[in-house]
TORMARVO-955076 format. One record per residue (C-alpha): residue number from 1; residue in three letters; chain; x, y, z. Coordinates in steps of 0.02 Angstrom, whole numbers. Layout:
! residues N
resi; resn; chain; px; py; pz
NUM; ALA; A; X; Y; Z
...
***
This chain:
! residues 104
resi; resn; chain; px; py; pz
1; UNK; A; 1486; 9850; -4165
2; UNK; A; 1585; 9685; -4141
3; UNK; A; 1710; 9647; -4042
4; UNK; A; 1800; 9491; -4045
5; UNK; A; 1940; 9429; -3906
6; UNK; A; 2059; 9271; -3938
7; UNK; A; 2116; 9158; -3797
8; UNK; A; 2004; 9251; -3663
9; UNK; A; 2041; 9122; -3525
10; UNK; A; 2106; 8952; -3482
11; UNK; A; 1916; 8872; -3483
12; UNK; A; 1956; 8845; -3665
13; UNK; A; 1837; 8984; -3728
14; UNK; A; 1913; 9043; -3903
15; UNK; A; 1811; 9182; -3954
16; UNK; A; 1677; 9287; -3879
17; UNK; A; 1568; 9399; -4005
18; UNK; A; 1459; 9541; -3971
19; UNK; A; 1381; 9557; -4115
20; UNK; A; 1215; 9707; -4089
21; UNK; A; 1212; 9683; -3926
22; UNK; A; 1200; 9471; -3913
23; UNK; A; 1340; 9396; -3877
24; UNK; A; 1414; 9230; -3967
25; UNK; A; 1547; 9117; -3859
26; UNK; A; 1611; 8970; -3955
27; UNK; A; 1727; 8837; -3863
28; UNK; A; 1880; 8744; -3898
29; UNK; A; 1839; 8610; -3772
30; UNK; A; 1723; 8524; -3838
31; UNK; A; 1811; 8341; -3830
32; UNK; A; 1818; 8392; -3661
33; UNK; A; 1630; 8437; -3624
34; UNK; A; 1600; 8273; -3718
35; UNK; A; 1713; 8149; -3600
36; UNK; A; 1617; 8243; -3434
37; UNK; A; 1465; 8183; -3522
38; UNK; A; 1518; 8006; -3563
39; UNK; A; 1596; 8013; -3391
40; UNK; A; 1438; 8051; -3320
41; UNK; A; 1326; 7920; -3422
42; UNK; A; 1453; 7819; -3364
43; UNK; A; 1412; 7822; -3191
44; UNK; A; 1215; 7813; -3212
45; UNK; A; 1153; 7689; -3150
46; UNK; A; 948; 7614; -3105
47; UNK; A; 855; 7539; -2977
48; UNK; A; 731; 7432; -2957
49; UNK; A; 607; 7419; -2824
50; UNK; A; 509; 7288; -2747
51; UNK; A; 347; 7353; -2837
52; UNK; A; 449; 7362; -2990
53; UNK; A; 510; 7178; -2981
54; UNK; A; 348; 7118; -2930
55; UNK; A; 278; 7222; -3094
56; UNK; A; 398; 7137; -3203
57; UNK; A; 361; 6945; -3146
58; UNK; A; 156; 6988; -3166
59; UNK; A; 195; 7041; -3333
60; UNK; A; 305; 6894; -3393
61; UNK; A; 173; 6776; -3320
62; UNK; A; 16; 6859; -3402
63; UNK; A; 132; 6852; -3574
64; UNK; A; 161; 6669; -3543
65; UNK; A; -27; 6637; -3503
66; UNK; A; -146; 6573; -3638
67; UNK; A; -240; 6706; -3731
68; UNK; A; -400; 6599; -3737
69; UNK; A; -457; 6482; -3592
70; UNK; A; -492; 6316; -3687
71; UNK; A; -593; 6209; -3557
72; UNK; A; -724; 6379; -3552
73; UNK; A; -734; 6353; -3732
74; UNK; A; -746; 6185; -3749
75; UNK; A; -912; 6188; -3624
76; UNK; A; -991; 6314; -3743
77; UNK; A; -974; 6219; -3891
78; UNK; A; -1039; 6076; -3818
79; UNK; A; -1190; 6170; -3733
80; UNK; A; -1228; 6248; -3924
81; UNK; A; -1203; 6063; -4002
82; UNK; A; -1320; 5990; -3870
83; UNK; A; -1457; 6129; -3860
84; UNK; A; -1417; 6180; -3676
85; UNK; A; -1352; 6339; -3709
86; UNK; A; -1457; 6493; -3667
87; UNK; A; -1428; 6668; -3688
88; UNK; A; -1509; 6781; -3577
89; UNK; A; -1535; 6918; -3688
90; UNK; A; -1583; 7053; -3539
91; UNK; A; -1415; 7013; -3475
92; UNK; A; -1320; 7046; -3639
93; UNK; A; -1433; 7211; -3668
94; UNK; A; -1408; 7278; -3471
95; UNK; A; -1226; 7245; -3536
96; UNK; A; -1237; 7343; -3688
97; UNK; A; -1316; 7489; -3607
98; UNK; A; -1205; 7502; -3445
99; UNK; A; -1066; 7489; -3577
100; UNK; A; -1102; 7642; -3678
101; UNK; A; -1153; 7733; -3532
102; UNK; A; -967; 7723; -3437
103; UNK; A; -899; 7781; -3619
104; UNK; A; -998; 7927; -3586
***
């Protein structure tokens, strides 16, 4: 069964369907559903807290901060050049291990 009714009301609805029992509504105002919306974005608007500013200016100065600290490596090299380096191979396996275990 299908019954179809033009002009059913002024909300610009052109044609309402009931086709098996679901019912199909098309519009003719569909410019007009689009300017609420662009109305709407329109009139978005953000903002930003404190912690939020704060966020921003920690991240611009760890992107403007050197990746590599280049006195720390300059004292290695010159502890390996001279023989004064030591590695404390406990230390680097206690590292290891506590490593893998927190990775689980």
């Amino acid at each position: 069964m299908s019954n179809e009714i033009d002009g059913v009301n002024s909300g610009g609805l052109s044609k309402i369907a009931d086709v098996g029992g679901n019912r199909r509504v098309s519009a003719d105002n569909a410019q007009s559903k689009q300017s609420n919306t662009e109305q709407t974005q329109a009139n978005d608007t953000v903002a930003l807290t404190d912690n939020a500013r704060l966020l921003a200016r920690v991240e611009a100065a760890v992107a403007e901060a050197p990746d590599v600290d280049s006195a720390k490596v300059e004292a290695v090299k010159s502890a390996i050049q001279d023989g004064s380096y030591q590695v404390d191979d406990r230390q680097i396996a206690d590292k290891i291990l506590r490593s893998d275990i927190e990775r689980g």
